[in-house]
C-alpha positions in Angstrom: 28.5 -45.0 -37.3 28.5 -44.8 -33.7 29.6 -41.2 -33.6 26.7 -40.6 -36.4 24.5 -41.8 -33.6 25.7 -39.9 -30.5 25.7 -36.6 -32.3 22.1 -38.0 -33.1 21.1 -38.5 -29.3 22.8 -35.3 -28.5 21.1 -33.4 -30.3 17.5 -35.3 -29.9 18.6 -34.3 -26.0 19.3 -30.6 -26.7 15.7 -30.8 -28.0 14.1 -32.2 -25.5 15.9 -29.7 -22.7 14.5 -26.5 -25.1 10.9 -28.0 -25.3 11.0 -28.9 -21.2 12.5 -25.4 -20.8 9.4 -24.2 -23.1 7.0 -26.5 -21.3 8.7 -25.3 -18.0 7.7 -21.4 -18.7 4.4 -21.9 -20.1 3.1 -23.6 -16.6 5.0 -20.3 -15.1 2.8 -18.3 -17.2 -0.9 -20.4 -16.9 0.4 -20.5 -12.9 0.7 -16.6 -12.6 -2.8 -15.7 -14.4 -4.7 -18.3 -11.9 -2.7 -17.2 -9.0 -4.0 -13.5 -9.8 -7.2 -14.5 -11.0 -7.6 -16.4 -7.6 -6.5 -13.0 -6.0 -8.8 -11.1 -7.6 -11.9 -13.3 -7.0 -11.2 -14.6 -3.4 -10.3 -10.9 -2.1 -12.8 -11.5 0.9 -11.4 -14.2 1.8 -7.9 -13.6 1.8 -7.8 -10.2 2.8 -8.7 -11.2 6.1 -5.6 -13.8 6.5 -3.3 -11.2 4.5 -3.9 -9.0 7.6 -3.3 -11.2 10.3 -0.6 -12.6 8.6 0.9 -9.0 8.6 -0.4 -8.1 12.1 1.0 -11.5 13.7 4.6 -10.8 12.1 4.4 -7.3 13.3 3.5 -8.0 16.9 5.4 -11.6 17.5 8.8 -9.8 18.4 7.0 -7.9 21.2 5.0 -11.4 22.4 8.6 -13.7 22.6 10.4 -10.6 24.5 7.5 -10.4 27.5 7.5 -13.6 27.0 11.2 -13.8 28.2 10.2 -11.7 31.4 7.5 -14.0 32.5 4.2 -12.7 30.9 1.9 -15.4 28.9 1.9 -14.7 25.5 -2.0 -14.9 25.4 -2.1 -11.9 28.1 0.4 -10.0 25.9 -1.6 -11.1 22.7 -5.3 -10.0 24.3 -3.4 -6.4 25.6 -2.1 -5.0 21.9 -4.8 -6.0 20.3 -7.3 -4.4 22.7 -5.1 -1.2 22.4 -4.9 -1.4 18.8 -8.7 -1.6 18.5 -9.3 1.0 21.0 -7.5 3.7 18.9 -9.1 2.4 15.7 -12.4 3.3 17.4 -11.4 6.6 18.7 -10.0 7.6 15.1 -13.0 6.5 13.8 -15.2 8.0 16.0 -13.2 11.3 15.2 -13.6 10.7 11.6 -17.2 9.9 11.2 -19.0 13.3 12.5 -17.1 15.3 9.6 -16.9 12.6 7.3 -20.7 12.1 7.5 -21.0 16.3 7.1 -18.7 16.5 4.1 -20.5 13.4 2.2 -23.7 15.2 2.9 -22.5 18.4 1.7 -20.7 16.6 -1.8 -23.0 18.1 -4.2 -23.0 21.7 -2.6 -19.2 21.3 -2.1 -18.9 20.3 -6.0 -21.8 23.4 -7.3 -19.7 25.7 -4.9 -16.3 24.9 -6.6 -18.0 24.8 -9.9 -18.8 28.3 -9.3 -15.1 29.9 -7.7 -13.8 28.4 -10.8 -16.3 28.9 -13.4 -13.7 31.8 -15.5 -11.0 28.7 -15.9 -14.0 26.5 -17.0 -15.1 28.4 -19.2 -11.5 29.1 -20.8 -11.0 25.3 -21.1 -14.8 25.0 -23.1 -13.6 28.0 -25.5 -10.7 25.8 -26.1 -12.3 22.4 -26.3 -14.8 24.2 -28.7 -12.1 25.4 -31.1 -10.3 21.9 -30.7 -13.3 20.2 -31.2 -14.3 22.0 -34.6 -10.6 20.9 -36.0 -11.6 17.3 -35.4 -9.4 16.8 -33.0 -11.7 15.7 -29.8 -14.7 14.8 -31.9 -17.9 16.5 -32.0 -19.1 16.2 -28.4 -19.2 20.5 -27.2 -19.9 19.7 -23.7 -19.5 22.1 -21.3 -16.1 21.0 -18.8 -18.4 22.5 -16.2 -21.1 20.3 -16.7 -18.5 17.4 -17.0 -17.1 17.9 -13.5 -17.1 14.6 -11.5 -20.3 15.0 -8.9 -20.4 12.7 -6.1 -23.8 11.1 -6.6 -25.8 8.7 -4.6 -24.0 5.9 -6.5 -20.4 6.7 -5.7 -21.0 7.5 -2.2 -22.7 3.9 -1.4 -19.6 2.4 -3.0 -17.7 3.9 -0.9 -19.4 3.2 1.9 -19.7 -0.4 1.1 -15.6 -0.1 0.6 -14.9 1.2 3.8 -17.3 -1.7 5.4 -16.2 -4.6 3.6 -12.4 -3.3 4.7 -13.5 -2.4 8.5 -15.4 -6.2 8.6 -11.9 -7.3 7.0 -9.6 -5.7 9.8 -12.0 -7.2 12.6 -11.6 -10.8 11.5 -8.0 -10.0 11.0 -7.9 -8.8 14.7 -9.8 -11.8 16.5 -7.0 -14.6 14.5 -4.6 -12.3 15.4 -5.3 -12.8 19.4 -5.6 -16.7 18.3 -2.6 -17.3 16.7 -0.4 -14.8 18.8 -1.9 -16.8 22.2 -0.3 -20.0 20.8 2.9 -18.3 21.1 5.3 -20.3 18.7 3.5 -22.9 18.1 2.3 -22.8 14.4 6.3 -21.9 13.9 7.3 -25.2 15.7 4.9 -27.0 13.1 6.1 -25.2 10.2 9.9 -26.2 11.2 8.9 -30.0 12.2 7.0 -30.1 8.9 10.6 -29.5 7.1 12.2 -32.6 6.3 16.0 -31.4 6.3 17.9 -30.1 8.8 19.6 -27.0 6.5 15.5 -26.2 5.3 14.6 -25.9 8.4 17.5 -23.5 9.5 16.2 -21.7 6.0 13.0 -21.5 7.4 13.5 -20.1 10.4 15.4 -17.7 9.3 13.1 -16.6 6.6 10.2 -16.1 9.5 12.7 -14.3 11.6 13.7 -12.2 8.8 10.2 -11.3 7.8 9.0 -10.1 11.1 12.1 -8.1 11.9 11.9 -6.5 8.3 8.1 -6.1 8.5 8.1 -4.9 12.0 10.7 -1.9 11.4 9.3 -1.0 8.0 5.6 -0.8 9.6 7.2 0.7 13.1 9.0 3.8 11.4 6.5 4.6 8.6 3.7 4.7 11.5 6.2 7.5 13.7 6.4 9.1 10.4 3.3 9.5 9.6 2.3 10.3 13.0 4.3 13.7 12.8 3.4 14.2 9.0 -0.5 14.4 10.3 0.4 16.4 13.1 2.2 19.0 10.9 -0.3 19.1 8.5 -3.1 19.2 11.1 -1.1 22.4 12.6 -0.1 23.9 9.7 -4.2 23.8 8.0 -5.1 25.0 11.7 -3.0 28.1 11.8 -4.5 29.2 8.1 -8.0 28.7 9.3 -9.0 25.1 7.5 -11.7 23.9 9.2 -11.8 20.0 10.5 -7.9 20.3 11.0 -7.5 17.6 12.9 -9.6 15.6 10.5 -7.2 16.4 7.7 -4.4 15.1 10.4 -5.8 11.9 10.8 -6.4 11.5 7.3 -2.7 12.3 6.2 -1.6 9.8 8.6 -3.6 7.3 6.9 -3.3 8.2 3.6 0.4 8.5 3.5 0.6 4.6 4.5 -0.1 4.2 0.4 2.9 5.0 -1.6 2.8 7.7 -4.1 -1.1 7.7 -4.7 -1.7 9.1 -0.8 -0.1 11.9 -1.2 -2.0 12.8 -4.4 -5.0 12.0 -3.2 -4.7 14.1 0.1 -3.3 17.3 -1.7 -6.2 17.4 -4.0 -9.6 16.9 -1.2 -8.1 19.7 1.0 -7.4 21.8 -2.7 -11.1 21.2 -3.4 -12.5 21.8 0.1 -9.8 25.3 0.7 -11.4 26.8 -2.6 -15.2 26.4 -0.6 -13.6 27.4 2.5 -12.0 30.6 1.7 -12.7 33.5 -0.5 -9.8 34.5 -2.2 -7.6 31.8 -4.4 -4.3 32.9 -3.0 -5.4 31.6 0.4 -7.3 28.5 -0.5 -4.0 28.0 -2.2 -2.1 27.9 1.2 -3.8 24.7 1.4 -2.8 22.2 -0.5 0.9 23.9 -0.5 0.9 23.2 3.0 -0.1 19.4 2.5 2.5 19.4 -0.9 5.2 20.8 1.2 4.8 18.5 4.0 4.4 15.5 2.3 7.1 16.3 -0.2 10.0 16.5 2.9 8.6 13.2 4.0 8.7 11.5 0.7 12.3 12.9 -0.5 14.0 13.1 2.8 12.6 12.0 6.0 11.8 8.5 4.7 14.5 7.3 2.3 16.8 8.0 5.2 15.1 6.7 7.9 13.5 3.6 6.0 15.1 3.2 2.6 18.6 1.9 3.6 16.8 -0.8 5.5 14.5 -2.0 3.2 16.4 -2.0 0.0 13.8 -2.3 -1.9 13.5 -0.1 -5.6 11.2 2.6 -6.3 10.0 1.5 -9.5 9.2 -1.8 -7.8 7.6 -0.5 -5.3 5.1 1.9 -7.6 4.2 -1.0 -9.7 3.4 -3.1 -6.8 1.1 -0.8 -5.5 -0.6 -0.2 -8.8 -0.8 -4.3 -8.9 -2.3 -4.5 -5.6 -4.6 -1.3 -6.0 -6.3 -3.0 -9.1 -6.3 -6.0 -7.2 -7.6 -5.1 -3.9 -8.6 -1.7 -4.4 -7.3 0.6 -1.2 -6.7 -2.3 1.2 -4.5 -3.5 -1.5 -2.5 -0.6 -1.5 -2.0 0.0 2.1 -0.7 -3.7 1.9 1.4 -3.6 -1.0 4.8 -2.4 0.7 4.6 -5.0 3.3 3.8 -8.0 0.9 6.5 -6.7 -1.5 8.9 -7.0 1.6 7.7 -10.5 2.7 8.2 -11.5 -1.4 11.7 -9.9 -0.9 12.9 -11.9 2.4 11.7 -15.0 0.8 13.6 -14.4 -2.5 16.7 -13.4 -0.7 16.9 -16.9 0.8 15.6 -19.0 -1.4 18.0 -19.9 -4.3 15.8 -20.1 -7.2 14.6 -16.8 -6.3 17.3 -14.9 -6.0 17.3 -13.2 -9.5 13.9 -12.1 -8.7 14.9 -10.9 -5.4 17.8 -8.6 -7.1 15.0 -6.8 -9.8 13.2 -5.7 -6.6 15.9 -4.3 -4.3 18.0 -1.4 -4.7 21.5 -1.2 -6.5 24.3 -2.0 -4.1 26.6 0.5 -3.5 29.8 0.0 -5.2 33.2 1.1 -3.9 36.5 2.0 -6.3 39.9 0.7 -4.9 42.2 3.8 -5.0 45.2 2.4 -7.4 48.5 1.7 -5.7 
């Protein structure tokens, strides 16, 4: 009887472990869709912290070494963040003369390239005709031409309203960024104190110290990389004739700090503009094989070696991050997708319960074969 009523309790208690496991999962679940939803909705309000989060980690290495050597930390704190917001300024001061001609010159820009390829176009409506009676693409005989994207009134004041929204953003960002690295360590010293155990607050402060060293080199390198990328391409458009060079310089520079989708992005404007610009398609071509080129010895090469080995993080991981973060926050979501995905990967790599997470976003480790005997 009694052993009747043990296996009884033991397996009431197998059931009640699978329903808290089941329990378990399904807050995981509700807790992921509000903490994206939340995301999503309070993007002004966060993006803002995001930022000085990133910028404090970045720069708080710097602060504690003058610091060392005698200099406050709120004279080091109000120097790099002057610095930094003068050369925001000058780039965009650079940038907003020709930006302000080529927005103005969009719907000539798109007519002109219309035209130069109007023999393709009119291949591809031959075809969509023919496809089109078969059923295939329904009845709508459109002209492609007439179908090419044309940057109305619409999509430019969006654009504009991005840009502002992400330049207030970056300000606010800035200002707490002279606050909080002024106080030195001091919101560190909380966070430890705030820590109840001795071995969580070693944790801790290794987890900070981890983040800024990671974040710092990852956001160090890429910005010497991308500094010579847009200085090759900026030569390299300049010595074919492309005009606003530099312009294209500065923008691969900044566009090569989102993964994957800069690149794209970058090749195609200075295809579009080369086919205005010059007259035959063999030279517009040199163009965007120029930006391809540069930007494919960067991505394959220069900054798997230089940065990959040190941030062990995994290339599918970091291509769905940045589609994550670029439906989230739109383009200041990608630019900060690599750093949060680092942050996310320090964490997990010290936190237990994380770990398994931690090892889907990092890179395989390299495995070595004993020789036999």
């Amino acid at each position: 009887m009694s052993d009747l009523l043990d296996g009884t309790n033991h397996g009431s208690n197998d059931l009640h472990t699978v329903q808290l496991r089941a329990i378990r999962r399904l807050l995981t679940g509700i807790f992921i869709i509000v903490l994206f939803a939340a995301t999503f909705f309070a993007r002004d309000l966060l993006l803002p912290l995001v930022l000085a989060i990133l910028i404090v980690m970045t720069l708080s290495p710097i602060v504690r070494s003058l610091e060392k050597l005698g200099i406050a930390p709120a004279v080091t704190a109000v120097a790099l963040i002057v610095v930094i917001s003068a050369i925001l300024a000058v780039a965009s001061y650079l940038l907003s003369g020709p930006m302000a001609q080529m927005i103005h010159d969009a719907p000539a820009i798109s007519a002109e390239i219309r035209w130069k390829l109007r023999d393709i176009l009119d291949q591809i409506a031959v075809l969509r005709d023919m496809a089109s009676r078969m059923g295939t693409f329904g009845t709508d005989s459109a002209s492609p031409a007439a179908q090419v994207v044309v940057a109305d009134s619409g999509l430019l004041q969006g654009m504009l309203t991005s840009v502002a929204q992400a330049g207030s953003s970056l300000i606010a960002a800035l200002i707490l960024s002279v606050f909080v690295l002024s106080s030195g360590d001091f919101f560190l010293r909380r966070l430890i104190e705030a820590v109840p155990r001795l071995t969580d607050k070693k944790r801790a402060l290794t987890i900070v110290r981890d983040i800024e060293r990671q974040i710092s080199r990852y956001l160090a390198s890429i910005t010497l990389i991308n500094a010579i990328l847009g200085l090759s391409i900026g030569v390299g458009l300049w010595l074919i004739g492309m005009p606003y060079a530099y312009l294209w310089g500065i923008g691969a520079f900044l566009l090569n700090f989102i993964p994957f989708l800069g690149a794209v992005v970058g090749t195609t404007l200075v295809a579009a503009i080369a086919i205005v610009t010059f007259d035959s398609v063999g030279h517009a071509l040199l163009a965007p094989l120029i930006y391809f080129f540069c930007t494919s010895i960067e991505g394959q090469f220069i900054t798997p070696t230089l940065v990959g080995r040190r941030l062990e993080l995994n290339t599918s991981a970091v291509f769905i991050t940045v589609v994550l973060w670029v439906w989230l926050w739109g383009v200041p979501g990608a630019l900060l997708a690599v750093p949060i995905l680092v942050l996310v990967k320090v964490i997990c790599d010290n936190v237990d319960g994380m770990r398994s997470f931690g090892l889907f976003i990092g890179t395989e480790p390299v495995r070595t074969v004993a020789e036999p005997g």
